[in-house]
C-alpha positions in Angstrom: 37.3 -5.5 3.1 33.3 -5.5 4.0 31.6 -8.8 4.3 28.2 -9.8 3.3 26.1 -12.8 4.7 23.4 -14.4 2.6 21.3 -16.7 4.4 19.0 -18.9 2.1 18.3 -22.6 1.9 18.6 -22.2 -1.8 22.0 -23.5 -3.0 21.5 -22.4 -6.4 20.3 -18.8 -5.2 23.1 -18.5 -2.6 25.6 -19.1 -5.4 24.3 -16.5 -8.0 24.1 -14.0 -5.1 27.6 -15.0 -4.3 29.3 -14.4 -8.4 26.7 -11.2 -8.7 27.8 -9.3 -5.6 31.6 -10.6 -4.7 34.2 -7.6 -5.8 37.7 -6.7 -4.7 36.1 -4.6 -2.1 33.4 -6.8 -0.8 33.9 -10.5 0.5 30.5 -12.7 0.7 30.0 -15.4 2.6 27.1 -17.6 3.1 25.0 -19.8 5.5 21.7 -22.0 4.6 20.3 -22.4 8.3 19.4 -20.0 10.9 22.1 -21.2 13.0 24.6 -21.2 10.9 23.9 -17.7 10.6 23.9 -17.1 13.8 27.1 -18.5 14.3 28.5 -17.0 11.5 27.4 -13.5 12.8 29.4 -14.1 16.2 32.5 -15.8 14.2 32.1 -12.9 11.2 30.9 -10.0 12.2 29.0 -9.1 8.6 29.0 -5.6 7.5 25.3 -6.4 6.2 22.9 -9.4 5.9 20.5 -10.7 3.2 18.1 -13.1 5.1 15.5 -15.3 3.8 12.2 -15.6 5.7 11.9 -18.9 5.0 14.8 -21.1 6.5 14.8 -25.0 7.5 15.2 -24.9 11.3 13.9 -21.3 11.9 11.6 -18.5 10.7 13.9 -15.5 9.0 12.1 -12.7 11.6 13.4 -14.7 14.8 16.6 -15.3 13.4 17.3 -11.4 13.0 15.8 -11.0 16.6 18.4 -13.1 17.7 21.0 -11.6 15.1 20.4 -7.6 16.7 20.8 -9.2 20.0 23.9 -10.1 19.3 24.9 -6.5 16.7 21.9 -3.8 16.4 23.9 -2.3 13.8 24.3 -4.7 11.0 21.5 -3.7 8.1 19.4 -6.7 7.4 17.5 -6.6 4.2 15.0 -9.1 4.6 13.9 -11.2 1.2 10.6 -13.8 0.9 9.1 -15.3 -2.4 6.0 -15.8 0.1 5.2 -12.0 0.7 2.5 -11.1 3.3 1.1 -7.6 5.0 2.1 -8.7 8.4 5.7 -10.1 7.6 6.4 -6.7 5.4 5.3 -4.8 8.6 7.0 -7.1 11.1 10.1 -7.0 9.1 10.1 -2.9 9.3 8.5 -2.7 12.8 11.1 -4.6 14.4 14.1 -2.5 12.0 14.9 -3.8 8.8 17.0 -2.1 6.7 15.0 -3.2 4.0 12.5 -6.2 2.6 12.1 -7.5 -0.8 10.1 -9.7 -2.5 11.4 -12.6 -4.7 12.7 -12.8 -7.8 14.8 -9.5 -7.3 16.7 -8.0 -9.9 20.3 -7.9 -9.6 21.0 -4.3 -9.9 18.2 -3.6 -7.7 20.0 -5.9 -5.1 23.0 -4.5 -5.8 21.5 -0.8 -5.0 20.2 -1.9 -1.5 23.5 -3.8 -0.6 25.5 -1.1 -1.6 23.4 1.2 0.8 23.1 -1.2 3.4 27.0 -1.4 3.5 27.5 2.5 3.3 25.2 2.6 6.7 27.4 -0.1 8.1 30.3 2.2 7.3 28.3 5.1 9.1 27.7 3.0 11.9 24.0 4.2 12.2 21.7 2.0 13.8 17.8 1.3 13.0 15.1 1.8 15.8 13.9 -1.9 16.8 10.3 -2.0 17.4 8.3 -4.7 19.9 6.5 -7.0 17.9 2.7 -7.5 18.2 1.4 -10.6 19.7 -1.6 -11.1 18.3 -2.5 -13.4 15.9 -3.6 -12.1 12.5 -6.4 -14.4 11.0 -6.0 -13.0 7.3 -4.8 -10.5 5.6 -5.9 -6.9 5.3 -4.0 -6.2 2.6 -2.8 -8.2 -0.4 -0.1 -7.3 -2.8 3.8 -7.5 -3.5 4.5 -4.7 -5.8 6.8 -2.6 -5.0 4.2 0.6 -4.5 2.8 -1.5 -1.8 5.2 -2.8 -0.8 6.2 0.9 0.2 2.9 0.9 2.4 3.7 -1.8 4.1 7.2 -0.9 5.7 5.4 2.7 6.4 3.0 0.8 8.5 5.9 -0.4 10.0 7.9 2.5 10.4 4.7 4.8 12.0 2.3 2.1 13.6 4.5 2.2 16.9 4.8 5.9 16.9 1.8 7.5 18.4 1.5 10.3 16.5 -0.9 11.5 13.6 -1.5 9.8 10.2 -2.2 11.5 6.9 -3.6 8.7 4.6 -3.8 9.7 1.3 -5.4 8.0 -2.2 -8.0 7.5 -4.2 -11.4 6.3 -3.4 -11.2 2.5 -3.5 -7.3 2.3 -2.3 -8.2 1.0 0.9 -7.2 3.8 3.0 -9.5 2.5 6.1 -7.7 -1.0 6.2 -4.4 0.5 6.3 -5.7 2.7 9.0 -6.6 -0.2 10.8 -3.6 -2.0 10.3 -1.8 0.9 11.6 -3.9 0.5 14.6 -3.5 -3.7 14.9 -0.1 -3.2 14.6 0.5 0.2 17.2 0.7 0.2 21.3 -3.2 1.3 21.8 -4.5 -2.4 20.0 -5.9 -3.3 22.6 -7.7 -0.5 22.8 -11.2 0.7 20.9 -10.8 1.5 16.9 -13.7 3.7 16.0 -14.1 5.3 12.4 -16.1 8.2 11.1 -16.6 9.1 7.4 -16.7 13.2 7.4 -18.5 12.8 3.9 -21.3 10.8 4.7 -22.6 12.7 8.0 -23.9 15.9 7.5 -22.3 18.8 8.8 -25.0 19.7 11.8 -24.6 15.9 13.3 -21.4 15.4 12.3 -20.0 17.8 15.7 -22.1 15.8 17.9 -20.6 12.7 16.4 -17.7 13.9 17.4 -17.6 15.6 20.1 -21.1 14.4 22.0 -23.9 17.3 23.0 -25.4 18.2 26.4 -29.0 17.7 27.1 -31.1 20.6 25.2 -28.1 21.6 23.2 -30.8 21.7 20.2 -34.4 20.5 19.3 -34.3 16.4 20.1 -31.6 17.0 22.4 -33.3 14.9 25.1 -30.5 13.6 27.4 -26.6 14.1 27.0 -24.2 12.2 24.6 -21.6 10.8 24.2 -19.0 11.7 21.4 -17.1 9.2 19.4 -13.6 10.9 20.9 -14.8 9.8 24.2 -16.1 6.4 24.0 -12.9 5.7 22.2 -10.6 7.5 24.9 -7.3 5.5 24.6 -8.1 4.0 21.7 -7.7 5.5 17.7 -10.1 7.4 15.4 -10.0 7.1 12.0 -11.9 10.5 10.2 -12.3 9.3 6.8 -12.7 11.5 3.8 -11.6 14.7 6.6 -11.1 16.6 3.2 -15.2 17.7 3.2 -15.3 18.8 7.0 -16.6 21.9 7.5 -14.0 25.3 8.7 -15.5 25.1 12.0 -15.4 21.6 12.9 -11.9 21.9 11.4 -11.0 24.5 14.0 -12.6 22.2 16.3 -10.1 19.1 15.3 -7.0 21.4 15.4 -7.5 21.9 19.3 -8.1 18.4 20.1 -5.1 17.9 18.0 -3.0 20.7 20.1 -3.9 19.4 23.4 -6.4 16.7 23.3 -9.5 19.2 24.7 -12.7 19.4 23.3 -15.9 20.8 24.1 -19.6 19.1 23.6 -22.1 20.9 21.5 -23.7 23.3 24.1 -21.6 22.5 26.7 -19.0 24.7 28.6 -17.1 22.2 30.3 -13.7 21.2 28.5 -12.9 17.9 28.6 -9.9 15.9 27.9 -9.1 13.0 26.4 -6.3 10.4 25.3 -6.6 9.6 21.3 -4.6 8.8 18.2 -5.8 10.5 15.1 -5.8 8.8 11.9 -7.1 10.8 9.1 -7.5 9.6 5.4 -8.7 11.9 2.1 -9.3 11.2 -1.6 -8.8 15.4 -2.0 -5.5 17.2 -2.9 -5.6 18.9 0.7 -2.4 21.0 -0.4 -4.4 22.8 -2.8 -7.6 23.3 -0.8 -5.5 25.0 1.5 -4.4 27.4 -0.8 -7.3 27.5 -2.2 -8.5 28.9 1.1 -10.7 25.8 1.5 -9.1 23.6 4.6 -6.9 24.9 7.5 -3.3 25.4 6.9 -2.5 25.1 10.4 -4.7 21.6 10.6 -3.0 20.8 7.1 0.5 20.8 9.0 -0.6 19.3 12.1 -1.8 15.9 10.1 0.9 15.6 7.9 2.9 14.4 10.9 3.4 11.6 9.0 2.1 11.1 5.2 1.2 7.5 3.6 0.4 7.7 -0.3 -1.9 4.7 -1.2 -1.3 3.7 -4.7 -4.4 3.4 -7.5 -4.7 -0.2 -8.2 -3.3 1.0 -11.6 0.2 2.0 -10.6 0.5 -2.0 -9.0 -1.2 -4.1 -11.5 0.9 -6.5 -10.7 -0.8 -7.0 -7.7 -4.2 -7.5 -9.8 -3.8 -12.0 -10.0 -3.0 -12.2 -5.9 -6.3 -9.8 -5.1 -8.2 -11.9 -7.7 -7.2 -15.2 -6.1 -7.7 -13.7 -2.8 -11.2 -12.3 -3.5 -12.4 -15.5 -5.1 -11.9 -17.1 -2.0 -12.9 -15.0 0.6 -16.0 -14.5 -1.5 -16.7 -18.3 -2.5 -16.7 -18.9 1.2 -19.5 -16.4 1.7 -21.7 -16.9 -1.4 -20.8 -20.9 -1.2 -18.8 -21.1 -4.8 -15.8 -23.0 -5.2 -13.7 -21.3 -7.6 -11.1 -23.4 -8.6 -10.0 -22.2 -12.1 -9.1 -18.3 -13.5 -8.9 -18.2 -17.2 -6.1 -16.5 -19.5 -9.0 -14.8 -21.0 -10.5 -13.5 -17.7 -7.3 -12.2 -16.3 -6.5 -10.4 -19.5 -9.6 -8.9 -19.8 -8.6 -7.7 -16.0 -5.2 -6.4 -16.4 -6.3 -4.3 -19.4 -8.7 -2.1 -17.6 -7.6 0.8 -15.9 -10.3 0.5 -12.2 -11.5 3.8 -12.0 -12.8 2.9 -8.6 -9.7 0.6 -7.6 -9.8 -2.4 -5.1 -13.2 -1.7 -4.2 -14.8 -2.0 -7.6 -12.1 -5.2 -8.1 -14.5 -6.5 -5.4 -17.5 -6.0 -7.4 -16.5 -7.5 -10.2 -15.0 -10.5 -8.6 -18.2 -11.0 -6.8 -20.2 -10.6 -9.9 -17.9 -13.5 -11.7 -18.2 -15.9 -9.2 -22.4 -15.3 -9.3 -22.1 -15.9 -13.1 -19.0 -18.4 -12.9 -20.4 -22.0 -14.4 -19.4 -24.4 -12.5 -15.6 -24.2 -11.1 -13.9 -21.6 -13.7 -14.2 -18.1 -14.1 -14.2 -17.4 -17.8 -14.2 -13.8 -19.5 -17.8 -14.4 -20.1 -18.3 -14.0 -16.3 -16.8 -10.3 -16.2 -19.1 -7.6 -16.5 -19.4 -6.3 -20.1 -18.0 -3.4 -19.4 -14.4 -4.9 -18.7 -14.7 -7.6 -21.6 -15.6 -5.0 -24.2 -12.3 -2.7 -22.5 -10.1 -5.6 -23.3 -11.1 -6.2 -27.4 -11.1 -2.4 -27.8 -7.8 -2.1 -26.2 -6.6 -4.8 -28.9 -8.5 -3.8 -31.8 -6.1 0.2 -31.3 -3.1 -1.7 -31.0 -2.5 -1.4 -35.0 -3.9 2.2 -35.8 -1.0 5.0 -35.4 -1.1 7.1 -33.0 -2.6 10.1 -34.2 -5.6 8.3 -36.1 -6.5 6.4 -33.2 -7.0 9.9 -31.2 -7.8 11.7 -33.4 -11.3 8.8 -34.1 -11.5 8.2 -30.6 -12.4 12.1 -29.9 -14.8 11.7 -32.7 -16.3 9.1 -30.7 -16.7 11.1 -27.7 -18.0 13.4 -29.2 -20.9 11.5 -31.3 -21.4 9.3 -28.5 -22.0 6.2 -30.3 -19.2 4.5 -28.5 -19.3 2.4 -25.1 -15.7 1.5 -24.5 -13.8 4.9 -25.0 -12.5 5.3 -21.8 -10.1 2.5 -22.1 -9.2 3.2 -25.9 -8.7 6.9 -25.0 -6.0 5.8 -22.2 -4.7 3.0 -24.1 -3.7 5.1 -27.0 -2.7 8.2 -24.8 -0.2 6.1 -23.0 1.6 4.3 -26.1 1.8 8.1 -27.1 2.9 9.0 -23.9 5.2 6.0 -23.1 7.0 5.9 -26.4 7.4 10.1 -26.2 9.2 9.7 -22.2 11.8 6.6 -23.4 12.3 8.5 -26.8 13.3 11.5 -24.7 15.9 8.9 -22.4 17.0 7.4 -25.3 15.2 3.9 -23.9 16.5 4.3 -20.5 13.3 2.4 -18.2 14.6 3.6 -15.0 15.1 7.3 -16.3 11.1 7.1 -18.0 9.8 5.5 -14.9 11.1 8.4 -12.4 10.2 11.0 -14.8 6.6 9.1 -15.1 6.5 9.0 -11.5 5.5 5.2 -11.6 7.6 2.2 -10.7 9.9 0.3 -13.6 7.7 -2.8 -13.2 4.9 -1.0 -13.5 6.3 0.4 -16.9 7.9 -2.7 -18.1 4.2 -4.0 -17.5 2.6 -1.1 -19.4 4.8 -1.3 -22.3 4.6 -5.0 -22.7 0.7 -4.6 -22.7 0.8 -1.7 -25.4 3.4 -4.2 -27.3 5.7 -1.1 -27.3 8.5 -3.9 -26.2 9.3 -7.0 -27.1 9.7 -9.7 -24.7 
C-alpha cells in the first residue's frame, strides 16, 4: 500500500483531505508542523507529499529542502491560499512535482496525487534547482489562475537552463516582465539585462543596435560603437517583438545563435561573445515561416523552449488581484489612497473583454484612481467605454440568440452603435458556449479542452452569460 503525507496546520483541511483521498490502495497520514513532517518522512517514507507553504514553525519551501535532503524522489506538490510569482517559481525551480493554489477541487487533487504516486512508482526523480538569493521587493507578476499559474512553474523549469526563450502572447500580456523574471531568477542575474524592441527601431539602426558599427561604416559614423550584444556580454537580451526583424538581420541573429559570433556594421573582425537570448512576439511566427516571411532555421533555433502568455481574458480570474495591486502601486505614485473597489466597478471590469490586456488594465486603473472621489473607486470612475460594455452586455442577456446577432450586425453596419464590440462577443460566446456543452452533453471538462481554455475560466464565462446557475 502507497502512503500519502499531508502537511497543513489546518485540522479541518487535513481531515477532508484525509476521507477524500484514503482508498484500499492508498494509506494517508498526516502532520501539522514542519517537523513533524520531517520526522514523519524519516519514520514513513511517503510515496508522495502535499505540503502547505504556510506552516507554524517553518516556511513550506525549507521544509521540502530539508525533505529532498533526506529522499529526492518523493513528488511534493506544493499548495498556498497566499499565492505569489516568486513562491510559484521557487516551488518549481527547486523541483516540485507540482503547486496549487487554494481552495482546490477535489478531483483536481485527486488527478495530481494519483500522478504524483504513479512517478513514485516509476521511481523518477525531479531536477532540484539552487535557489536565488536575492530579495525580491514586489512582484512582477500577479495572478493565481491556473493559465498563469502555468507561467510561473515554466519560469521555473527554464530560468536555470541557459538556453533560448520563445515568449509568446499578445500585446499587453507582459512578455518583457516574464523575460525579466526569467532573468532574476537564472545563473547570469547578476549580470546586465538589456532589452530591444525590433518594432520600434527601424531596420537601418536596428543592426547597429545590435551589433555596434566601426567608424565610417556610413554617413554620421564618426567613431566606433558599441552594440547592445557587447555591452551586455554575460548578461541576457531580451529582442522584443523579433517577429518584424528584417531577413537579413534575421540571418544575422541565427549565427550569433549558432556560435555566439557576430560582426559590426562595416567591420571585418568577428567577434565573440557570451549571451542568453530571450526573444518575445505578438506574431504567429509558425505561419510567417511558411509564409516565407521569417527564418525556419531561426524559427527552430528559438523555440528551444516555448512560453504561451495568456490574454488577460483566458484568466479573468486574476482581474480583482491586478486591480488591488495596481491601485496601490499607482496611489503610491499619484498620492491616492484607494481604499474601497465597488461591486459595480469590478463588474463593469470583468465584463469587458481587454483588447489590449494587462497594459490597458493599467490605463484604466490609473484613470479611476484620477477620477476616484475620495477613497472608493465607483463605476463612475471607469472610462465610458468599459461602463457602457457592462449595461450592453446585460441589456443581450434576454434577446435569443439569433436576434441578438443578427441586430448587432445591423449595428455594425449602420454605425450608430458604440458598444458593439462587447455585445458582438457576448452573444457569440453564449452561442458558442451553449453549442460546445450541448455537443458533451454538459461535460465542463470535455467543453473546456475542446475550447482550449481552462474549466475555471468557463465555469466563469458561463456564470457571467447566466448560461448556469449557481
Amino acid at each position: 500500500m502507497q502512503r500519502l503525507l499531508v502537511v497543513d496546520d489546518e485540522p479541518n483541511l487535513r481531515y477532508s483531505m484525509t476521507k477524500a483521498l484514503q482508498s484500499d490502495s492508498l494509506q494517508v497520514i498526516t502532520a501539522e508542523t514542519g517537523a513533524q513532517a520531517i520526522s514523519m518522512v524519516h519514520a514513513e517514507r511517503p510515496h508522495a507529499i502535499i505540503l502547505d507553504v504556510r506552516l507554524p514553525d517553518a516556511h513550506g519551501l525549507d521544509v521540502f529542502n530539508e525533505i529532498r535532503g533526506i529522499d529526492p524522489a518523493i513528488p511534493v506538490i506544493i499548495v498556498t491560499a497566499f499565492s505569489t510569482m516568486d513562491t510559484a517559481v521557487e516551488a518549481m525551480k527547486r523541483g516540485a512535482y507540482e503547486y496549487l493554489v487554494k481552495p482546490i477541487e477535489l478531483d483536481c487533487l485527486r488527478e495530481h496525487v494519483q500522478r504524483a504516486l504513479e512517478i513514485s512508482r516509476a521511481n523518477q526523480a525531479f531536477d532540484s534547482f539552487d535557489p536565488v538569493e536575492e530579495h525580491r521587493a514586489e512582484q512582477l507578476i500577479v495572478g493565481k489562475s491556473p493559465a498563469i499559474q502555468e507561467v510561473f512553474k515554466a519560469i521555473g523549469r527554464i530560468a536555470p537552463q541557459d538556453i533560448t526563450v520563445l515568449i509568446q502572447g499578445e500585446s499587453g500580456t507582459g512578455k518583457e516582465l516574464i523575460a525579466e523574471a526569467i532573468w532574476k531568477h537564472s545563473l547570469r542575474a547578476g549580470n546586465a539585462f538589456l532589452t530591444i524592441n525590433c518594432a520600434a527601431i527601424p531596420e537601418t539602426i536596428l543592426e547597429s543596435e545590435l551589433f555596434g558599427h566601426e567608424r565610417g561604416a556610413f554617413t554620421g559614423a564618426h567613431r566606433t560603437r558599441i552594440g547592445k550584444f557587447e555591452q551586455v556580454d554575460g548578461g541576457t537580451l531580451f529582442l522584443d517583438e523579433i517577429g518584424d526583424m528584417s531577413s537579413m538581420t534575421q540571418a544575422k541573429v541565427l549565427r550569433l545563435l549558432q556560435d555566439g559570433s557576430f560582426q559590426r556594421v562595416g567591420g571585418n573582425h568577428t567577434h565573440r561573445g557570451n549571451v542568453r537570448i530571450i526573444a518575445a512576439t505578438n506574431r504567429d511566427l509558425e505561419e510567417m515561416v511558411a509564409q516565407g516571411k521569417f527564418r525556419e532555421d531561426l524559427y527552430y533555433r528559438l523555440c528551444g523552449f516555448v512560453i504561451d502568455v495568456p490574454p488577460l481574458r483566458e484568466r479573468i480570474e486574476d482581474l480583482e488581484p491586478l486591480v488591488q495591486h495596481f491601485v496601490m502601486t499607482f496611489g503610491r505614485e499619484l498620492g491616492r489612497q484607494i481604499r474601497v473597489i465597488t461591486p459595480e466597478a469590478m463588474h463593469c471590469m470583468e465584463m469587458y473583454r481587454w483588447p489590449g490586456n494587462v497594459r490597458e488594465l493599467q490605463i484604466v486603473v490609473r484613470h479611476a484612481l484620477l477620477h476616484a472621489v475620495g477613497e472608493t473607486v465607483t463605476s463612475g470612475s471607469l472610462p465610458s467605454t468599459l461602463r457602457g460594455g457592462a449595461k450592453s452586455g446585460d441589456a443581450s442577456s434576454h434577446d435569443s440568440r439569433d436576434d441578438v446577432l443578427a441586430s448587432l450586425v445591423d449595428d455594425v453596419l449602420v454605425g450608430n452603435n458604440q458598444n458593439v464590440y462587447r455585445k458582438v462577443h457576448s452573444a457569440l460566446d453564449r452561442v458558442l458556449l451553449q453549442k460546445v456543452l450541448d455537443h458533451v452533453d454538459g461535460n465542463q471538462v470535455q467543453a473546456a479542452e475542446i475550447l482550449g481554455i481552462s474549466r475555471t475560466t468557463l465555469r466563469n464565462r458561463l456564470r457571467e452569460l447566466e448560461l448556469v446557475e449557481d
